[in-house]
C-alpha positions in Angstrom: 92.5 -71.1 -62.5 90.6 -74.1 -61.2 90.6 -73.0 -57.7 89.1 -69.4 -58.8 86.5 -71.6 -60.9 85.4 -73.2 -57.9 85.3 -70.4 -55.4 83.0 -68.7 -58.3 80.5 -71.6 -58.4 80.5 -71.9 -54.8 79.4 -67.9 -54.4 76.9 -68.6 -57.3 75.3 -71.5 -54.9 75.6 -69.6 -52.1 73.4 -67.0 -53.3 71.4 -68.9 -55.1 70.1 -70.3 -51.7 69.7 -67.7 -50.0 66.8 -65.8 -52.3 64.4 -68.4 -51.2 65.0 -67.4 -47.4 65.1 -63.9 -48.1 61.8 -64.4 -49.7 60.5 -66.3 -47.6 61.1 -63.9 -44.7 59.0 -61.1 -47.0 56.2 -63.4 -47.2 56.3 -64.4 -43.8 55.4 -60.5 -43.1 51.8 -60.2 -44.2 50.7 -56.8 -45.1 47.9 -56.9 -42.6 45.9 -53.3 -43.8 47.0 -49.9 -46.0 46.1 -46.6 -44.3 46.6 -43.6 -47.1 49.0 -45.4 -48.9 51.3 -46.8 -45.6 51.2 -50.5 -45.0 50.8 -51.9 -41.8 52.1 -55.7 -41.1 50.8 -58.4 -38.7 54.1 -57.5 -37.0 52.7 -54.0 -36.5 49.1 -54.8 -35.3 50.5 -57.7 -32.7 52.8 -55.1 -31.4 50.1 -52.6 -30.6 48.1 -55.5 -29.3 50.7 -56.3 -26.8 51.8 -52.6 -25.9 48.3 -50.7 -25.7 46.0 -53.3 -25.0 47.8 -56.0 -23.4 46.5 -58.9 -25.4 48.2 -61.1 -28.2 46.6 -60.9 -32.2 46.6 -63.6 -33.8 49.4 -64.6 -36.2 49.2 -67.0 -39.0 46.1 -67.4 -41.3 43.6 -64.1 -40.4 40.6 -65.7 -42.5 38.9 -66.3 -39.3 39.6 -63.4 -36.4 36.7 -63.1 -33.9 35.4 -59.6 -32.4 37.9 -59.2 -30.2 40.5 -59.1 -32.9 38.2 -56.7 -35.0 38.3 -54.2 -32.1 42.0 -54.3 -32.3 42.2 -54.0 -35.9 40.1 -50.7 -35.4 41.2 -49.1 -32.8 44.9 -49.8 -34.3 43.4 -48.0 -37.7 41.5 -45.2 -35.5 44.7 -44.2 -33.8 46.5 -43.6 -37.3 44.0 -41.9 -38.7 44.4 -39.4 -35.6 47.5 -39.3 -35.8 46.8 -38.0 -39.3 45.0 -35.4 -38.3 46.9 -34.1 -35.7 49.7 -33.6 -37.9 47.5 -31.9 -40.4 46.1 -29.2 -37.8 49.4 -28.6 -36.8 48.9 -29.7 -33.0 51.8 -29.5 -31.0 52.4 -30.2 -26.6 55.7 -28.9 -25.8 57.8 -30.5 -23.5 57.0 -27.6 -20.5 53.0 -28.8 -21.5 53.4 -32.1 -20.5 56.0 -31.6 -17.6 52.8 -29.6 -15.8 50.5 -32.3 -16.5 52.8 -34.4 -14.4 53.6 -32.2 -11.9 49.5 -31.1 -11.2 49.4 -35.5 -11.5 52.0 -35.4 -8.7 51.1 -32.3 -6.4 47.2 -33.7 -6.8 47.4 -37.3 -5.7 50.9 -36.5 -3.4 53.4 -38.1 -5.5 56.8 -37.9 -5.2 59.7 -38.2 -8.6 60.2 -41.3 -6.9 56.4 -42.9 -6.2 55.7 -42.5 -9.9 58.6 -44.0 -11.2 57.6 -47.2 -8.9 54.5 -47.1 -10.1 54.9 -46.9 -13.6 57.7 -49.4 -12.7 55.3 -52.1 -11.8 53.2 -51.6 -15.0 56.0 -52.4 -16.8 56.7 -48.5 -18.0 59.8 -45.6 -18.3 59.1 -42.6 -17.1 60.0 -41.7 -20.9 57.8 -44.1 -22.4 54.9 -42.4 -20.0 55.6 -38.8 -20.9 55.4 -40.2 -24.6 51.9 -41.5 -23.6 51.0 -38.6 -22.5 52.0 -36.2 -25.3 50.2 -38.5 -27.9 47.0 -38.1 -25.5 47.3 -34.8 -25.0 47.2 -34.2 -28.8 44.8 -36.2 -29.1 42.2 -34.4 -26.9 43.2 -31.4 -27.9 42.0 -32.6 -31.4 38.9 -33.9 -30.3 38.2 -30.6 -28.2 38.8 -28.8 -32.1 36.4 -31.6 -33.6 33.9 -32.1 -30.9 33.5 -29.6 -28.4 33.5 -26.8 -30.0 30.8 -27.6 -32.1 27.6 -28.3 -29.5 25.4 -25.9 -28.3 22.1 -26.4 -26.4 20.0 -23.6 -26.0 17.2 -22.8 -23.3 14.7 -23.7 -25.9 15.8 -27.0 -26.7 15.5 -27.1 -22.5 12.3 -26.3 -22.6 11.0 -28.0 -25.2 12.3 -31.5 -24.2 11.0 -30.7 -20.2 7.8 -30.2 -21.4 8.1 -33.6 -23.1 10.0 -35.7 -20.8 8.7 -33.4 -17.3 7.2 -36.8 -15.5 11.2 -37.9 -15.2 12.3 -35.0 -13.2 10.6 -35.3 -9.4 12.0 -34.9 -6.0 12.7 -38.0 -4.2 9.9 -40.1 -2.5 10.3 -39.5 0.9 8.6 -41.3 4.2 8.6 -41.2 7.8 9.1 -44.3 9.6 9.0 -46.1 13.0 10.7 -49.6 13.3 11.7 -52.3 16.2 14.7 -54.0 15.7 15.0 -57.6 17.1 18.9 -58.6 16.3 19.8 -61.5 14.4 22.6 -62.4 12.9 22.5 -64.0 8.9 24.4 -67.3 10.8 22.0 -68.0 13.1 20.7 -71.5 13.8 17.3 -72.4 13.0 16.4 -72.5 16.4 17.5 -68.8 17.1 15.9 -67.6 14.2 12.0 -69.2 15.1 12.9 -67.5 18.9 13.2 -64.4 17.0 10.6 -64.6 14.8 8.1 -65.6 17.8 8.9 -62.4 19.5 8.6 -60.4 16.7 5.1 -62.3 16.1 4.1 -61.5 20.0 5.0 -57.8 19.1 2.9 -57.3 16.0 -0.3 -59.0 18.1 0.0 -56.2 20.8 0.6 -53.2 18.3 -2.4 -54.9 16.8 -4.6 -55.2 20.3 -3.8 -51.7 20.6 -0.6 -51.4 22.8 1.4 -48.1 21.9 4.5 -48.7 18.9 6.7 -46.5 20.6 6.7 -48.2 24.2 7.0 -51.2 22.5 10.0 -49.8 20.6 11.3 -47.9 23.6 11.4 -51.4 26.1 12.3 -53.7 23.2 14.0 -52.3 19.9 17.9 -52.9 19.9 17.7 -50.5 16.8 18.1 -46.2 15.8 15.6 -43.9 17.6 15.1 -46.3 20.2 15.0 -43.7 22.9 12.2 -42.0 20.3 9.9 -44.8 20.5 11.9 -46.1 17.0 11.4 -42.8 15.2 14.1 -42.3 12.7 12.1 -39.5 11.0 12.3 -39.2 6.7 14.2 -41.0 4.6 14.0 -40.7 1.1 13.5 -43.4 -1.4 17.0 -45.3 -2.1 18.6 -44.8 1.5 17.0 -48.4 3.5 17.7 -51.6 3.9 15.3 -52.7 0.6 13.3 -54.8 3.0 12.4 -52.0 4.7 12.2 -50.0 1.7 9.6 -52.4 0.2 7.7 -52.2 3.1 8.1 -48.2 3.7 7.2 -47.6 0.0 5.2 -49.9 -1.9 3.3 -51.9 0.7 2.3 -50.3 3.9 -0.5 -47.9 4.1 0.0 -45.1 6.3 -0.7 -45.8 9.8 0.2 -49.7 8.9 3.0 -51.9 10.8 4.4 -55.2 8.6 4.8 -58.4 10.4 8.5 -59.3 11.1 11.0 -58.8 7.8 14.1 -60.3 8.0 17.0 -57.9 6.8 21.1 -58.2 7.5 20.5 -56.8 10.5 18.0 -58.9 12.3 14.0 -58.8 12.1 12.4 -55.5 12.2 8.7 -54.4 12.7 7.9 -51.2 10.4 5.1 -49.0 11.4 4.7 -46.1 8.4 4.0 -42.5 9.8 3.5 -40.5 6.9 4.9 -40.8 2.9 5.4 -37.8 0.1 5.6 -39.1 -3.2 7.7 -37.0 -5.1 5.8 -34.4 -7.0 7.6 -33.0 -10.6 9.7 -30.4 -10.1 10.0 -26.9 -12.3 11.7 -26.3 -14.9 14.0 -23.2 -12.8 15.0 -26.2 -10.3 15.7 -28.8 -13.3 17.0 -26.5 -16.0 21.2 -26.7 -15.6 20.5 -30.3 -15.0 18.9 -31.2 -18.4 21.2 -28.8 -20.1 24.1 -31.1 -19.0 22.1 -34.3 -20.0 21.6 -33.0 -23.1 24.9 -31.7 -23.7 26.7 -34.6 -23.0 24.4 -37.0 -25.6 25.1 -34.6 -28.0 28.8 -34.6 -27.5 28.8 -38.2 -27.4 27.1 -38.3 -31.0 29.0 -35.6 -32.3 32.1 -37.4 -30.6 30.4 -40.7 -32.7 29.8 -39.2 -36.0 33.0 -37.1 -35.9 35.2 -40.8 -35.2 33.3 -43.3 -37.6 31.8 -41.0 -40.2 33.5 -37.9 -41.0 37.5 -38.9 -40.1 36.8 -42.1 -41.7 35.3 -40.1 -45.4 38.8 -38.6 -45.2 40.9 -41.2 -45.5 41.4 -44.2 -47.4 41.7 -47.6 -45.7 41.8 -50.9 -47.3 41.9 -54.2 -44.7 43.7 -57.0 -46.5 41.4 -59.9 -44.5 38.7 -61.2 -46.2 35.2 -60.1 -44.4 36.8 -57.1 -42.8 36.1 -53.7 -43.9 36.3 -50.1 -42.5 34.3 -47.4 -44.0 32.5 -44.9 -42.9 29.4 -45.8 -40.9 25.8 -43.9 -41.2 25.3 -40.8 -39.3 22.9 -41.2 -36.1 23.4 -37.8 -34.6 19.4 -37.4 -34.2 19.4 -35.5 -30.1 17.4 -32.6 -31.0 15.2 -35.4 -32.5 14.2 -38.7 -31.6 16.2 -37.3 -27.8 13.6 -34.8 -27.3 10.6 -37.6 -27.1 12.0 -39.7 -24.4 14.3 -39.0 -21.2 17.9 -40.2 -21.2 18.5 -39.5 -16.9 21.5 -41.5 -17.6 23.6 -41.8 -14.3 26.2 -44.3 -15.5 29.4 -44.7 -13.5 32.1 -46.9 -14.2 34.9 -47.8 -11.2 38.3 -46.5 -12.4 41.1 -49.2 -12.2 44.4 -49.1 -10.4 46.4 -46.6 -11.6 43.7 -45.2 -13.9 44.9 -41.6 -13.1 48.2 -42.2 -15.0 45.8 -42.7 -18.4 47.1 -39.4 -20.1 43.4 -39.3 -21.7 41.7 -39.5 -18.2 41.2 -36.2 -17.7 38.7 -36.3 -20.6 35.7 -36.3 -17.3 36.9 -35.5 -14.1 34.7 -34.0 -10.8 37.2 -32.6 -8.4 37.1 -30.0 -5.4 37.0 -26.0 -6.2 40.4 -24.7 -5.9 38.5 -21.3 -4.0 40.3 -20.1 -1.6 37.3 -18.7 0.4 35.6 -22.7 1.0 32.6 -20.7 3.3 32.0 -18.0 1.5 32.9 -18.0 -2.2 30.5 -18.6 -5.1 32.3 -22.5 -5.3 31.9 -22.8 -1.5 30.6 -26.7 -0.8 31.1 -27.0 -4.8 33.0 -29.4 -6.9 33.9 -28.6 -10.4 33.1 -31.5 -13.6 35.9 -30.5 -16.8 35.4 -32.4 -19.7 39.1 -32.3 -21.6 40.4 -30.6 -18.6 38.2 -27.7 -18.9 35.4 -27.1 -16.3 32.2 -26.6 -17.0 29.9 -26.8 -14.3 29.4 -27.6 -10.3 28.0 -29.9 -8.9 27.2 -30.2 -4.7 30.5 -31.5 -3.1 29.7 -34.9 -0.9 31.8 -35.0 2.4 33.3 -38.6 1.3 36.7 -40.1 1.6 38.5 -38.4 -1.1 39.6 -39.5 -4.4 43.6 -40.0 -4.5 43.3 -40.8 -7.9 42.0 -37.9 -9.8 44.1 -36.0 -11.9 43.9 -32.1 -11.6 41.3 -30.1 -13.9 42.9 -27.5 -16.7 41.1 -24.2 -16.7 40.2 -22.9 -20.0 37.4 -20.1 -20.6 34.0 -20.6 -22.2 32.6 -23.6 -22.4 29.2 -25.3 -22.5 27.7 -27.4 -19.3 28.6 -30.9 -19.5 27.8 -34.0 -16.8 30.2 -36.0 -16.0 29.3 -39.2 -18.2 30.5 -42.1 -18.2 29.4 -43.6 -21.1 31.0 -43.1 -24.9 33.4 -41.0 -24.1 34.9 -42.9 -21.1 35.1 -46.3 -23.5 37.3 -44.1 -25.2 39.4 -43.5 -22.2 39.9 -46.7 -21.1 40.5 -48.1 -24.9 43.1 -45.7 -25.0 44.5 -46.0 -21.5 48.0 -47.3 -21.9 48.4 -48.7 -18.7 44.8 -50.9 -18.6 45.2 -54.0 -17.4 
């Protein structure tokens, strides 16, 4: 009777010591934000952190996270609410769906089962985990194509109207004919090499200047192109020199002029301007597709904006347990056929692509890649390249003989679509936020 007595009290202190760690451990898992109902711990945010953004979050007391954290926080809660919505519009990629994204990934940048695998190997990721990646992506654009694309439309009169505003920004290149004498010297040279040079260059200018002919001169002592031309190395538009020379060519000769010696990379060069064209505005027929696209893509990117911060954030209710931290929706600031119209975007962004950016399932969002037309010299995509935005093109641009981009994931064809430029701006943020192998 005694020894049951015992072994009673003993169970009764045994559990009676371990509620406190039990509780403890609850505690310890701090409810970090409720999307619709569903908690989310500090457990869950740090693992999303680690996994699609390869940082750490902070653990411990939150009352102070800087901007860094809050774009984690957000993008965390962002990604849920999509994930709600792609389960309410019933969006499904099939298994086949995402095996020929792989295999176009593959066939396009000549990758075998086995290159992959290394690479994804040295990033730390399955092929399993990958085609997971690429699934939730996939949805994900397909969404955003439902919620974005789908609803822009520029017209030829919204064309007009913002040429007639914004015409000055559309002109051909400045172009201008030059003549130079190139005296070699290399950026290490010693003091003394560089006064030799600059002596001769000096002795050069004062017989162009007494009248002796620039092209003998070039011809007997340029080391430089169009020697055997007297130095002539005909037009060259704006952008294209050395900007020494381009200085000189553009914005401080007067035609007929020659500059004293400028020093470039090369070596010191005499300039003597034949002739310049300033660019004169172009028409709207030349212009037209190309402000169509400029506008087009702004619009996307606000309808892209408004869609992500305003609208999909009014559906859903989202309450941030850290002091100073809210997400609501944000105000609308959709305004291109507006405040767009009175002043000229010509945005030319471009953003370098990391290592291994064409594994980001989302990267085919904006992609330029050659025409698959099997005529090259004599179909309508001859010389073309074609820009898809979500994997669907929508207009050419003229292909540049280059060394080409292994990295590119293939285009998906789908019918009917508005122009769009390949931007880099918004949407390509996205990308790279979403990107599960940026490093």
């Amino acid at each position: 009777m005694l020894r049951h007595a015992l072994r009673n009290s003993l169970l009764i202190i045994s559990f009676l010591l371990i509620i406190p760690v039990s509780l403890q451990g609850r505690v310890v898992e701090q409810i970090v934000t409720v999307i619709d109902g569903e908690p989310y711990t500090l457990t869950n945010i740090a693992a999303y952190a680690k996994s699609k953004m390869a940082r750490e979050f902070p653990v411990g007391s939150l009352e102070k996270i800087n901007g860094s954290d809050r774009e984690v926080l957000e993008q965390f809660i962002t990604e849920k609410l999509l994930d709600a919505e792609i389960r309410e519009a019933g969006i499904k990629v099939t298994d086949q769906d995402i095996e020929i994204y792989i295999d176009q990934i593959k066939q396009k940048n000549r990758l075998t089962d086995a290159d992959l695998k290394t690479a994804l190997s040295r990033e730390g990721q399955t092929l399993q985990a990958y085609k997971a990646s690429v699934r939730a992506e996939l949805e994900k654009g397909e969404l955003i194509n439902r919620q974005v694309r789908k609803k822009v439309n520029i017209t030829d009169e919204d064309v007009e109207r913002y040429y007639k505003l914004n015409s000055k920004s559309y002109r051909a290149d400045d172009r201008a004919r030059i003549r130079h004498i190139l005296l070699p010297l290399s950026e290490k040279a010693s003091p003394e090499e560089v006064q030799a040079a600059v002596a001769k260059g000096n002795a050069l200018y004062d017989q162009i200047a007494a009248g002796e002919d620039f092209a003998r001169l070039a011809q007997k002592y340029s080391d430089g192109a169009g020697r055997e031309s007297g130095g002539d190395i005909g037009w060259v538009n704006r952008g294209t020199l050395l900007k020494p020379i381009e200085d000189a060519a553009f914005d401080k000769l007067s035609v007929g002029e020659v500059s004293r010696p400028i020093r470039s990379s090369m070596g010191l060069h005499l300039v003597k301007l034949e002739s310049r064209n300033l660019g004169a505005v172009l028409p709207l027929s030349s212009v037209a597709s190309r402000i169509k696209e400029e506008l087009y893509t702004k619009a996307m990117e606000e309808r892209y904006s408004k869609w992500l911060k305003t609208e999909l954030r009014r559906k859903h209710t989202v309450d941030v347990k850290i002091a100073g931290v809210v997400f609501k929706p944000e105000d609308s600031k959709e305004d291109t056929m507006g405040s767009l119209m009175a002043k000229s975007p010509r945005l030319n962004r471009k953003e370098e692509r990391g290592f291994l950016g064409y594994l980001n399932p989302l990267s085919y969002v904006i992609k330029e890649t050659a025409s698959d037309e099997e005529d090259q010299k004599t179909g309508p995509l001859a010389g073309k390249n074609v820009v898809s935005v979500f994997g669907v093109p929508l207009f050419t641009t003229d292909r540049v003989d280059d060394v080409p981009d292994i990295l590119s994931p293939p285009v998906q064809p789908e019918k009917n679509s508005q122009p769009q430029e390949s931007d880099s701006g918004f949407f390509s943020s996205i990308v790279n936020r979403l990107n599960p192998f940026k490093r």
